[in-house]
TORKE-444700 format. One record per residue (C-alpha): residue number from 1; x, y, z. Coordinates in nm, 4 decimals, always signed. Layout:
% TORKE-444700
REC tiba       c1       c2       c3
REC  NUM        X        Y        Z
...
***
This chain:
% TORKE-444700
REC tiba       c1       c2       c3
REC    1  +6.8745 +12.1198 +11.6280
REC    2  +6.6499 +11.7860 +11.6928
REC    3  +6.8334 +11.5122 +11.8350
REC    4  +6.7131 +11.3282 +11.5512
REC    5  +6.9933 +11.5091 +11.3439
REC    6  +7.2225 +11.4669 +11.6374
REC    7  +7.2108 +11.1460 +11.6240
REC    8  +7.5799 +10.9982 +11.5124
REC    9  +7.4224 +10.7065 +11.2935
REC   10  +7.1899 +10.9677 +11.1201
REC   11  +7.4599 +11.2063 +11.0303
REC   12  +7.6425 +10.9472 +10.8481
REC   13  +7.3850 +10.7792 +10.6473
REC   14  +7.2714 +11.1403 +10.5699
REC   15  +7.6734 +11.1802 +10.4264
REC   16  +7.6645 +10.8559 +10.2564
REC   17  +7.3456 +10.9260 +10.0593
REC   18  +7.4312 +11.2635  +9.9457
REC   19  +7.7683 +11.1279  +9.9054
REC   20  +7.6291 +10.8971  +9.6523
REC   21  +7.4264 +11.1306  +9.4646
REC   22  +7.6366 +11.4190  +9.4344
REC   23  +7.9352 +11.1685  +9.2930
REC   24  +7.7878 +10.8140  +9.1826
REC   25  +8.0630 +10.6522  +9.3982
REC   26  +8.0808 +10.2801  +9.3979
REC   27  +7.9311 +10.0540  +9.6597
REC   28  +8.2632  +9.9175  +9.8040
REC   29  +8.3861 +10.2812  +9.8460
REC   30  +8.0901 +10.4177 +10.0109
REC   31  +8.1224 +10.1153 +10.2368
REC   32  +8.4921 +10.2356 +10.3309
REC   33  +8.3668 +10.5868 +10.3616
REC   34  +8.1197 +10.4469 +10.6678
REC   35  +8.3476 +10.1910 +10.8335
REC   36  +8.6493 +10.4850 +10.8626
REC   37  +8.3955 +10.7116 +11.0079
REC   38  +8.1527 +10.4790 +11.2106
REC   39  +8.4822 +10.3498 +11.3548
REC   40  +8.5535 +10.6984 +11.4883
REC   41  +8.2081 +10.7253 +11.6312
REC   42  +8.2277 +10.4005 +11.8190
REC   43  +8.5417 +10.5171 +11.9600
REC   44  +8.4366 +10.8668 +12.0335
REC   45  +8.2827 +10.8962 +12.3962
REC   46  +8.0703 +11.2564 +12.3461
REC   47  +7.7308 +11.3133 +12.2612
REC   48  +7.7364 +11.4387 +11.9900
REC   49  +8.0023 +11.3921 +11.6230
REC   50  +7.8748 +11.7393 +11.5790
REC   51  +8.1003 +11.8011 +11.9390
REC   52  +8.4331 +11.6333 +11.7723
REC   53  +8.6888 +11.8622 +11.8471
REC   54  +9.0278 +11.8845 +11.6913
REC   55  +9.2028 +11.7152 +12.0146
REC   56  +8.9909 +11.3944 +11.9831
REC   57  +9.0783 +11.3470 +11.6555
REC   58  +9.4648 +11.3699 +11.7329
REC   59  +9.4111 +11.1330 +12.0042
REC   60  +9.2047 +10.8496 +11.7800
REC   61  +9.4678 +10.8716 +11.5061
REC   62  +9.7483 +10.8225 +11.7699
REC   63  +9.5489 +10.5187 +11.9438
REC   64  +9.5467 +10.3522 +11.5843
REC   65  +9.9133 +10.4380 +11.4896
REC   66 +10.0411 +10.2938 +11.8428
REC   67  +9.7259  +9.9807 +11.7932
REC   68  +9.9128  +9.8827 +11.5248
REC   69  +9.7309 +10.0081 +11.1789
REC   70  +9.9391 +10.1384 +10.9290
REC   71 +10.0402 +10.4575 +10.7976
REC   72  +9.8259 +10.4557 +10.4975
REC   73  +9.5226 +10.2798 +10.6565
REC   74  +9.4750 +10.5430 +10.9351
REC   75  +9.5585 +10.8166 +10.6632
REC   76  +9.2854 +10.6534 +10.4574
REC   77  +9.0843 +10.6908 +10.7804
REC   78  +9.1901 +11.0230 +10.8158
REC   79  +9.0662 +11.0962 +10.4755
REC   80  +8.7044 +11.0113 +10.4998
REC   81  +8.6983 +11.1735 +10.8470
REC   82  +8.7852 +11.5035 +10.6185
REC   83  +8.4911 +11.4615 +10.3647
REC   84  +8.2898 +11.4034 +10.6403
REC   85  +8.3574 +11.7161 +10.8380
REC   86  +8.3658 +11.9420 +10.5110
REC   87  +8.0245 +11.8431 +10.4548
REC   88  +7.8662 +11.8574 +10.7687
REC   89  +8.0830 +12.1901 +10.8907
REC   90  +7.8659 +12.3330 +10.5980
REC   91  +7.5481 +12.1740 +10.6600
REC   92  +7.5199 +12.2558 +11.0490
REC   93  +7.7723 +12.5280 +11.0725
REC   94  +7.9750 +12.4533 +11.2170
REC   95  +8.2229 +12.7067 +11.4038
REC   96  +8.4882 +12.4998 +11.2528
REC   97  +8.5832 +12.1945 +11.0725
REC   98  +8.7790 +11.9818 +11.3696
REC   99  +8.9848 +11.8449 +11.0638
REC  100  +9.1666 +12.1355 +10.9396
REC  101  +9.4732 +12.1791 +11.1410
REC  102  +9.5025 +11.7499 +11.1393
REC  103  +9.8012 +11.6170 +10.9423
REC  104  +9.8314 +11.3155 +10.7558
REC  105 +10.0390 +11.0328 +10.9139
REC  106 +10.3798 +11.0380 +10.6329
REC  107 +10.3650 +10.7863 +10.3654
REC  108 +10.6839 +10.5188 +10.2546
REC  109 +10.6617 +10.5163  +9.9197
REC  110 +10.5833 +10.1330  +9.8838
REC  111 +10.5581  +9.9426  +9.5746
REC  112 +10.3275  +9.7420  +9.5036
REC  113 +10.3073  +9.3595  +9.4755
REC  114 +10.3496  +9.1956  +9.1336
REC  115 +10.4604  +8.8859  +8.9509
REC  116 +10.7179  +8.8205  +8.7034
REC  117 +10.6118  +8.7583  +8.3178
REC  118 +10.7059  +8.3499  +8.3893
REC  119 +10.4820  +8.3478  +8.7214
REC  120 +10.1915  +8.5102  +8.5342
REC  121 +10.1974  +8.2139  +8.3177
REC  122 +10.2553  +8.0054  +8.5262
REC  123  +9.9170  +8.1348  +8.7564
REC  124  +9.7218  +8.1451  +8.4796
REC  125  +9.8008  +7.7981  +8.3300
REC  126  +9.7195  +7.6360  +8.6746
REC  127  +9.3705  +7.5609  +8.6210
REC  128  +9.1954  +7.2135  +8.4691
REC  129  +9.0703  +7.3349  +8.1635
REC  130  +8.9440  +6.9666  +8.1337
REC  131  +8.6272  +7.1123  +8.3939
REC  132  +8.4162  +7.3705  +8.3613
REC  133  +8.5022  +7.6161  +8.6944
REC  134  +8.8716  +7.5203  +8.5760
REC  135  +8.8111  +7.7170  +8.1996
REC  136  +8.5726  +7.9219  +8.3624
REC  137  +8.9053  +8.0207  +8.5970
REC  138  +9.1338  +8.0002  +8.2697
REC  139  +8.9443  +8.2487  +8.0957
REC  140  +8.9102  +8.5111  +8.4097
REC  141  +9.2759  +8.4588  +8.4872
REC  142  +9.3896  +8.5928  +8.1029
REC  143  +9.1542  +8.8535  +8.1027
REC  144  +9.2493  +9.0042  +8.4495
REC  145  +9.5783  +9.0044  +8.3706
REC  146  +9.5405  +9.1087  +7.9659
REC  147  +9.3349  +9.4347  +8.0655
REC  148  +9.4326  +9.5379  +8.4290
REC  149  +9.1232  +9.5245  +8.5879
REC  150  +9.0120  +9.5750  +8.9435
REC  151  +8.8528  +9.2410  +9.0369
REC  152  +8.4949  +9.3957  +9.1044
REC  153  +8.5494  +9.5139  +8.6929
REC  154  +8.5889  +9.1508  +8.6305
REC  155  +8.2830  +8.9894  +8.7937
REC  156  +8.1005  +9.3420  +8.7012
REC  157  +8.1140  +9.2200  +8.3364
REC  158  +7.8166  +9.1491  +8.1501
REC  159  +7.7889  +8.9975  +7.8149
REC  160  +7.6690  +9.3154  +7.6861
REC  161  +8.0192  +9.4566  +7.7870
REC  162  +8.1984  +9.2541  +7.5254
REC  163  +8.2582  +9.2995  +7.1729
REC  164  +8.4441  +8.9637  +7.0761
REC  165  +8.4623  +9.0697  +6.7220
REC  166  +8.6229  +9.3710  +6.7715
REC  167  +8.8566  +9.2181  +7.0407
REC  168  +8.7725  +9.4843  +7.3233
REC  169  +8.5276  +9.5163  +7.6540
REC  170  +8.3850  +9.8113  +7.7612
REC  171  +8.4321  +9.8590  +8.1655
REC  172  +8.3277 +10.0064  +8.4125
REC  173  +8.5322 +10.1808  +8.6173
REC  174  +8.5182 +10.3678  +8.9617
REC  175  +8.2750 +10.6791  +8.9848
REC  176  +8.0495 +10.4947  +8.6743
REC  177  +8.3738 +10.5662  +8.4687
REC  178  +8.3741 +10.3910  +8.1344
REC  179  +8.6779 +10.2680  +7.8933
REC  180  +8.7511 +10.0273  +7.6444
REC  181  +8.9940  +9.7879  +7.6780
REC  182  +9.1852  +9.5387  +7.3978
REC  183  +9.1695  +9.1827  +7.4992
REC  184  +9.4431  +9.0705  +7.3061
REC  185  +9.4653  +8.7109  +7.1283
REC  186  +9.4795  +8.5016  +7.4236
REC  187  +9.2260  +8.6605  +7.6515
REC  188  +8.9993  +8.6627  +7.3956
REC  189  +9.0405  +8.3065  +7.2778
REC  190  +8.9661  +8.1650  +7.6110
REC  191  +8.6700  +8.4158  +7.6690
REC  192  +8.4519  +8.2896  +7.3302
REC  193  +8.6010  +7.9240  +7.4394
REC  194  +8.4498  +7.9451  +7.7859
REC  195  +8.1332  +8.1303  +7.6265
REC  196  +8.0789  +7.8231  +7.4001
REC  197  +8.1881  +7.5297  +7.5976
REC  198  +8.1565  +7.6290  +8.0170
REC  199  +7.8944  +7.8953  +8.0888
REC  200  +7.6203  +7.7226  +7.9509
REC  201  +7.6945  +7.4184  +8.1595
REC  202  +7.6921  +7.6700  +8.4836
REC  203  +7.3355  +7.8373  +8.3723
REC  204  +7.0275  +7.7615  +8.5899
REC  205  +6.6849  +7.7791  +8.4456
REC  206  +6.7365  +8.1269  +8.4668
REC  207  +6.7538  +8.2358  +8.1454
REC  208  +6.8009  +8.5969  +8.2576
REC  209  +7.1257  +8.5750  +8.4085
REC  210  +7.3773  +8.8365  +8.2113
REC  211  +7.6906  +8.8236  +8.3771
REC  212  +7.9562  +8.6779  +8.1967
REC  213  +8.1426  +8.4997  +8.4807
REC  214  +7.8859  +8.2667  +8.6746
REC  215  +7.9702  +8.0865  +8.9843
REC  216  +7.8207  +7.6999  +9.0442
REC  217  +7.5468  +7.8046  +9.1635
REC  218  +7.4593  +8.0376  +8.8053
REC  219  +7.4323  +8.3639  +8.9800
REC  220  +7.7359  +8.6218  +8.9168
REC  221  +8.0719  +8.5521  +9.0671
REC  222  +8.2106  +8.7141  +9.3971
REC  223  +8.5038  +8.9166  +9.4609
REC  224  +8.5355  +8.6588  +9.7562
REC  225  +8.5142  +8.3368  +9.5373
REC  226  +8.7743  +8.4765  +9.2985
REC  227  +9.0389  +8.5357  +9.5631
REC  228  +9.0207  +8.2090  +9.6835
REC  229  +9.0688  +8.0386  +9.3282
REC  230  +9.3427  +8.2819  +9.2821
REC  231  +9.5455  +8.1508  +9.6079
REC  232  +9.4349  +7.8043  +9.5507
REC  233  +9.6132  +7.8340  +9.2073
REC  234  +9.8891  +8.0334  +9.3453
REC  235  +9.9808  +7.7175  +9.5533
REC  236  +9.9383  +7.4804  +9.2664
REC  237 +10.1998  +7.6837  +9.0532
REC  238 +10.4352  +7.7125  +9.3603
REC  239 +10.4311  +8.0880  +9.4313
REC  240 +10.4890  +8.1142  +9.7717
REC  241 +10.3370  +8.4753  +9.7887
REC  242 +10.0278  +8.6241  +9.8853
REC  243  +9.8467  +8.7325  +9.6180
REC  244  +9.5420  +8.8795  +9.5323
REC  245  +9.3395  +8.9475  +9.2004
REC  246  +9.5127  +9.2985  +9.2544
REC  247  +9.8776  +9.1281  +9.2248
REC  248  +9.7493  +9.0926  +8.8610
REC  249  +9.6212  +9.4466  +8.7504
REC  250  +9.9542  +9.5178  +8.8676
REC  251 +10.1726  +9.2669  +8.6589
REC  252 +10.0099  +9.4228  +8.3816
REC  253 +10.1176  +9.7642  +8.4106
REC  254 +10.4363  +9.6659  +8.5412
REC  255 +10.5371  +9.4429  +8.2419
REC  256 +10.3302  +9.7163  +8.0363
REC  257 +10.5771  +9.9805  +8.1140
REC  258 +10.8762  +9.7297  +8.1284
REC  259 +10.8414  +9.6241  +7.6885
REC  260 +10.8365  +9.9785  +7.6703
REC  261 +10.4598 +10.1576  +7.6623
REC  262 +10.4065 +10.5107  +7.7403
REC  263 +10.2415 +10.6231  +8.1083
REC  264  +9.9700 +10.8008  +7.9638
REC  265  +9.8608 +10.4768  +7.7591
REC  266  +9.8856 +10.2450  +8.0690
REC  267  +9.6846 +10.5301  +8.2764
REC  268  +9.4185 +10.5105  +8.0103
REC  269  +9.3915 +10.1398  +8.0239
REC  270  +9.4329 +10.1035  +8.3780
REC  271  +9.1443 +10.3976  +8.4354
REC  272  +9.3059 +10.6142  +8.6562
REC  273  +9.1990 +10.9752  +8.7030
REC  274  +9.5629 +11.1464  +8.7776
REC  275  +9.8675 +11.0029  +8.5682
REC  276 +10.0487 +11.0430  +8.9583
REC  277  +9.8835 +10.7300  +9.0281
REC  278  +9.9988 +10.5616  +8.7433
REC  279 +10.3786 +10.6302  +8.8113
REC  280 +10.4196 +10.4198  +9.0535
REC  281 +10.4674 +10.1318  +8.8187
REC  282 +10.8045 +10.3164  +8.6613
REC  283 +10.9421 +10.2687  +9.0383
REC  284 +10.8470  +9.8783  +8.9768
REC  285 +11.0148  +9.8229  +8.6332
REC  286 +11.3128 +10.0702  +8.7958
REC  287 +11.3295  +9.8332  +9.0927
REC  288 +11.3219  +9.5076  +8.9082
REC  289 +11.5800  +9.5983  +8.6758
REC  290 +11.8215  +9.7133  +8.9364
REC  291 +11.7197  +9.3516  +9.0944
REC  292 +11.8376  +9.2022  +8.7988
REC  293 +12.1622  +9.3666  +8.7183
REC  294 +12.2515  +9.2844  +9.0880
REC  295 +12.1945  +8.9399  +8.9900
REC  296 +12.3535  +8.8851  +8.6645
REC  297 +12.6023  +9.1377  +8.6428
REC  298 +12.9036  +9.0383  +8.6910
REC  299 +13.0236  +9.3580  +8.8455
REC  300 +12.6532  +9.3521  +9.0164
***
């Protein structure tokens, strides 16, 4: 075996490419694929990641447990570590895959973050719709929260993505995954209304420019950008939270599943592969209720 192929940095853009063409994965998760595992191979003192042995990984898990990273994030690691080592126990059989006999860290069962139905509108009604970033904002804000998107699905939209007359944008999802999604009024008043009266005001001479949301600069928004608004508008409605574009995709399913839609529906919408995934949200609407009746009941 060359030392070429030895090489730790070779091996994993070797399992990143083939990664990418044997399932279309998105950018942002083949970049978590190589940060788990090139943060194992910076660790890692041997020669070789063809050399890991089952003992090292033990002891890297257990250095990031006791470092402080959480149960999920080093199970996350943990993860990648195991696609890794499936494909390359194949590819330069190996004697054995160092990952086999290596347990996941155990999982809480969190919930996720979310927003009641008055701090959603609150949020969204925080920018100056007077300006043009302000309806620009506006109209991201309702359409975030009126179809559950991940935030890179937002400023992944082009205008080719929307059919205002029928109400609905086609997105796409992780893996290349496509669905259509309603708008509903609202969203889609503010989308036409920033489509008429903001984006061409934020164009360039660049007459090529597709994307629907365009930053000040007339290039496509940022996943960066858009958090920033969001907890800049956040403090202007007085939610003292940290929230993300994320918060949002939640609130959606969450108040989704609390006026009384069906899982299967809300997995459709929301994109997700397994309907596991999506039943998290019943544990929200079960949580918030109990919250509630604590509250108000007088025998609470």
């Amino acid at each position: 075996m060359s030392s070429n192929l030895n090489n730790s940095e070779n091996l994993i853009d070797n399992f990143i490419d083939e990664l990418w063409l044997e399932k279309g994965l998105s950018k942002n998760t083949l970049s978590a694929y190589r940060h788990d595992i090139s943060s194992f191979s910076s660790w890692y003192q041997g020669s070789s990641l063809l050399e890991v042995q089952r003992v090292d990984l033990l002891d890297y898990l257990s250095l990031r447990l006791k470092d402080g990273y959480s149960s999920r994030s080093t199970a996350r690691s943990l993860s990648s570590l195991r696609a890794f080592y499936s494909h390359i126990t194949v590819k330069y059989h190996l004697e054995e895959n160092p990952t086999s006999r290596v347990d996941s860290p155990k999982l809480g069962r969190t919930l996720p973050k979310t927003l009641s139905e008055e701090e959603v509108e609150k949020l969204i009604s925080s920018p100056d719709i007077e300006s043009f970033i302000g309806l620009r904002d506006r109209a991201m804000l309702e359409l975030i929260y009126a179809c559950g998107l991940r935030v890179s699905e937002l400023i992944g939209l082009d205008l080719l993505n929307l059919n205002l007359r029928q109400g609905v944008i086609r997105v796409i999802g992780k893996g290349e995954k496509e669905r259509l999604v309603p708008m509903g009024e609202e969203a889609l008043y503010w989308v036409e209304k920033y489509i008429k009266d903001s984006r061409p005001s934020l164009l360039t001479n660049d007459n090529k420019v597709s994307e629907l949301f365009l930053s000040t600069r007339g290039k496509s928004m940022t996943r960066q950008t858009f958090w920033y608004r969001i907890k800049e508008y956040a403090a202007k409605a007085s939610i003292n939270r940290d929230l993300s574009p994320h918060t949002l995709r939640h609130a959606f399913a969450t108040h989704l599943i609390n006026h009384g839609a069906d899982l299967r529906t809300v997995q459709l919408l929301l994109g997700h592969s397994s309907l596991s995934t999506t039943q998290i949200y019943t544990e929200v609407a079960r949580h918030r209720m109990k919250e509630l009746h604590n509250e108000h009941h007088p025998r609470g």
